[in-house]
N, C-alpha and C positions, 0 to 999 in steps of 0.2 A: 335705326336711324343713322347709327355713324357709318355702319357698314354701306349706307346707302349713299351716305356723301365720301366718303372712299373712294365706291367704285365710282361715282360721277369724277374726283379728283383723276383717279389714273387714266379712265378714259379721254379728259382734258389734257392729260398729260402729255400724253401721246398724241393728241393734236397739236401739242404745243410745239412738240418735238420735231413733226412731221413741217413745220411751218420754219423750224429754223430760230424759235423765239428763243428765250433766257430759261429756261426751269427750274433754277434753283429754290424759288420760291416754294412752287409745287412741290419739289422733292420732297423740300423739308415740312410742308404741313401733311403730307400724304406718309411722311415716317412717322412724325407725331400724333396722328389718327390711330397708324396700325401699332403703334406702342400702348397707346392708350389701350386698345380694345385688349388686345394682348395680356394686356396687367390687370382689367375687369376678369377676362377670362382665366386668368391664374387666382385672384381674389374667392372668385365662386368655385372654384375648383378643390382652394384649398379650404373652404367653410361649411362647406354643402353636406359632407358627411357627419360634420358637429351635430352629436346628440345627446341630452340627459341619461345619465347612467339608469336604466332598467333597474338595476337591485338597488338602491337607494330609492325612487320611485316605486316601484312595485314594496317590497318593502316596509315602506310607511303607509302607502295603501292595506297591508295586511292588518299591521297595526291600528289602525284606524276605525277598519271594516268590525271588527271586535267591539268595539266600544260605541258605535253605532248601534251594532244589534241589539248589545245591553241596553241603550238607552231607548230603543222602542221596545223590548220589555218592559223597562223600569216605565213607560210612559202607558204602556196597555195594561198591568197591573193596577197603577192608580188609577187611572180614569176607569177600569173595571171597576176598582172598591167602590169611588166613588158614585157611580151608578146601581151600586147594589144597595147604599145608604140614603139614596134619593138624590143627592149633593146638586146630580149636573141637570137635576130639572130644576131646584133653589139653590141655587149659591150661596145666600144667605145664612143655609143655616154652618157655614165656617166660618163666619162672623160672629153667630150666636154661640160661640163655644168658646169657656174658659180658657179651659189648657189646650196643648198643641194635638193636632192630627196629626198620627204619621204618616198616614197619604198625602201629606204635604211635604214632608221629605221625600217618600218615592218619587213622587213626579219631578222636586227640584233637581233632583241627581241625574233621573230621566231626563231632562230635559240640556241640563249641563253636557248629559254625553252624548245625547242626540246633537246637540248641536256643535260640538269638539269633533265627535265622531264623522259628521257631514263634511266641515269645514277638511276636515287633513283628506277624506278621501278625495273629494273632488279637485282640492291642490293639490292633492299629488298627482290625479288622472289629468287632468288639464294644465298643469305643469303652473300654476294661478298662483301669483308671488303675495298680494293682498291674502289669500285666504290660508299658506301657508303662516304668514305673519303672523294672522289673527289668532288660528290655531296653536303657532309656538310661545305667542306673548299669554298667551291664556292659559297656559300648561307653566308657565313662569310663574304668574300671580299666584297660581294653585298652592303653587308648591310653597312658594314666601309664603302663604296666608298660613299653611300647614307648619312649615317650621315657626313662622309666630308663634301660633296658638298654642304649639309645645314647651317652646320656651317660657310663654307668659304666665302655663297651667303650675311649670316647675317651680318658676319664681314668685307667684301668688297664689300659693296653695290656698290661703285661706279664703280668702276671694273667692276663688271656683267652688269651692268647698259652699260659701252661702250661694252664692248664684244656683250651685244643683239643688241644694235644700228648698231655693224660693220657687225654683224650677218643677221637683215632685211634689212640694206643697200643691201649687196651683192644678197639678193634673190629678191629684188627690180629689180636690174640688170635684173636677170631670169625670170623674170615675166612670159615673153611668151614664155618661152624655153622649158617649161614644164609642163604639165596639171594639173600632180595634185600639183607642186608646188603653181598654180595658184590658184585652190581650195581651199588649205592652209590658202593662203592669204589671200584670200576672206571669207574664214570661219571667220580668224582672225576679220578680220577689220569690219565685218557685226555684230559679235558678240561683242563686245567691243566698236562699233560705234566709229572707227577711220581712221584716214588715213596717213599711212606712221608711217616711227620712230616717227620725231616729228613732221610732219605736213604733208599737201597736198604737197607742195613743193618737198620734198623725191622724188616724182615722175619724176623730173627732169634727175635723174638716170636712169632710162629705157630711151632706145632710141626710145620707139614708142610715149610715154607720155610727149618725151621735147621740151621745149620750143625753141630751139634755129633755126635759121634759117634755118641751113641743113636739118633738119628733115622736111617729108613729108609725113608724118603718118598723116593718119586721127583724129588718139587719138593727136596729137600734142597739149600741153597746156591742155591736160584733164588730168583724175585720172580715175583708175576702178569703175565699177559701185556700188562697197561693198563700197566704199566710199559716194555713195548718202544717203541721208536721206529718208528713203521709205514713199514714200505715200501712204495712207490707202486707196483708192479709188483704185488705179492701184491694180489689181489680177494677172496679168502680168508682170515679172520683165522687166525692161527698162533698157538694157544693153547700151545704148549709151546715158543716163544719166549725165555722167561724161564725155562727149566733152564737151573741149571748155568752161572747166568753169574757169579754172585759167587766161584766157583772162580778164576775167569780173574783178573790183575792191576789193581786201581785203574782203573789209566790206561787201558786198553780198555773201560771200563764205557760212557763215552758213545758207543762205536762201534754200542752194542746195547740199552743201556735208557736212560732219564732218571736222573740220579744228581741235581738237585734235590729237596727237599720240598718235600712241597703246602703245609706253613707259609708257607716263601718263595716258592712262588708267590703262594698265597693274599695274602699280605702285599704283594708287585709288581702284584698284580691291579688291589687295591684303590682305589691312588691314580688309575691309569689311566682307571677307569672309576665314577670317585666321582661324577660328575654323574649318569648313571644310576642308582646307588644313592640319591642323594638324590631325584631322582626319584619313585623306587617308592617311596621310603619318605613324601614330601609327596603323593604322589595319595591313599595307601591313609587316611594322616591329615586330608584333605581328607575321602572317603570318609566317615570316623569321623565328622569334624565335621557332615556333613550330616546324617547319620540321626540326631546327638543332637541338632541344631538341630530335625528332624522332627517327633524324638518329643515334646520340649518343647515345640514351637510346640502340637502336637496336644494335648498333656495341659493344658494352658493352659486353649485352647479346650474341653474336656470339663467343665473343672472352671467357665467362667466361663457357656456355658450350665448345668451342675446350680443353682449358686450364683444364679441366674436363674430359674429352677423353683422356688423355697427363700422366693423373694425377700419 
């Protein structure tokens, strides 16, 4: 458009000039046009090659794309368990369950990194300042929540200490309500060579495991079989090992099961092998740091090329 009242101006021009009239006027809005346009075209000139750094970009996309793909494992695992236990044709029956499921931790995690892992790839492919945000303020919280709960386990030991007891109490209860809560437990107590919160006893809380006269379980007065002390001879585990052993006196218990709790393992563990827990837990906050060091650097850069387009 202005190029188009330009040329009308100089062509005026030159009729004005041809005629003998005054130009000065014209001169001067037909320099102020070609000035103007001049400094448009120097503007775009100098903006037009402005673009987001590629390796900060790309980059955070690699980052991302990772924990994406975790997160739709971690999400087709659980909804697999869950379809194998009936779950996802009654819902319901996760409601009728005492203690925790841990396909309800798969899927929460699955679903945290599915959704972290979406958000940073597509802000960083689409250059999207909203979902970069979202993505780094969420990687923020993460991490506070994680250094809280460190802090808070250090400083109220005794606290966490009843909260786990009220914790394996209740999935005690659940023992057989649930398979892989079962496994869980069993994992537990097989690896840590224990039994129950603080003893064999604990077992008294399931109702197939107690001792009391109503019961007519065949486990009655036993423990699970992650409670036995394996024998190196057997190749075969011996699941009905733990009948019938709490019958027998005290003092014979360690001839045939572990009469430790997983608390006090748990608790002898920990000192043992505190440099590896420190560890896992400074890589994964390294981890953290870098993708919100990413997304920042990226959002930075997005916003100081727009602000550069603007200028």
């Amino acid at each position: 458009m202005r190029e188009m009242i330009g040329s009308f101006l100089e062509s005026t021009y030159e009729q004005v000039l041809g005629r003998g009239f005054n130009a000065e006027p014209v001169i001067s809005l037909v320099t102020h046009l070609s000035a103007d346009s001049a400094s448009q075209k120097m503007h775009y000139y100098r903006y037009s090659n402005a673009k987001v750094s590629c390796w900060y970009k790309y980059l955070l996309f690699s980052y991302n794309i990772i924990f994406w793909l975790a997160g739709v494992v971690f999400l087709g695992v659980g909804l697999w368990a869950w379809s194998e236990k009936g779950v996802l044709s009654d819902l319901t029956k996760v409601t009728r369950m005492h203690g925790i499921d841990p396909v309800v931790l798969v899927l929460m995690v699955g679903v945290v990194m599915f959704t972290l892992g979406f958000a940073g790839c597509v802000g960083a492919l689409r250059e999207n300042i909203c979902l970069l945000n979202f993505f780094c303020g969420t990687i923020v919280l993460i991490f506070f929540l994680e250094l809280a709960v460190a802090v808070l386990a250090f400083l109220f030991q005794d606290w966490v200490r009843d909260r786990f007891r009220e914790f394996f109490e209740s999935n005690i209860k659940s023992y057989r309500d649930d398979i892989d809560l079962q496994n869980l437990i069993d994992s537990l107590q097989k690896a840590n060579q224990c039994c129950g919160a603080y003893g064999p006893e604990d077992w008294d809380l399931n109702v197939y495991f107690n001792c009391s006269g109503a019961s007519y379980s065949r486990e009655k007065c036993g423990v699970p079989f992650s409670c036995c002390v394996p024998d190196p001879a057997q190749k075969v585990v011996n699941t009905q090992c733990g009948y019938d052993v709490r019958i027998q006196l005290k003092s014979k218990w360690d001839e045939s099961i572990f009469t430790k709790g997983c608390i006090q393992a748990l608790e002898s563990w920990l000192p043992r092998n505190i440099y590896i827990v420190a560890g896992v837990f400074i890589a994964i906050s390294l981890l953290q740091i870098f993708g919100i060091f990413l997304a920042r650097t990226l959002i930075s850069d997005i916003e100081a090329v727009k602000a550069g387009h603007h200028f």
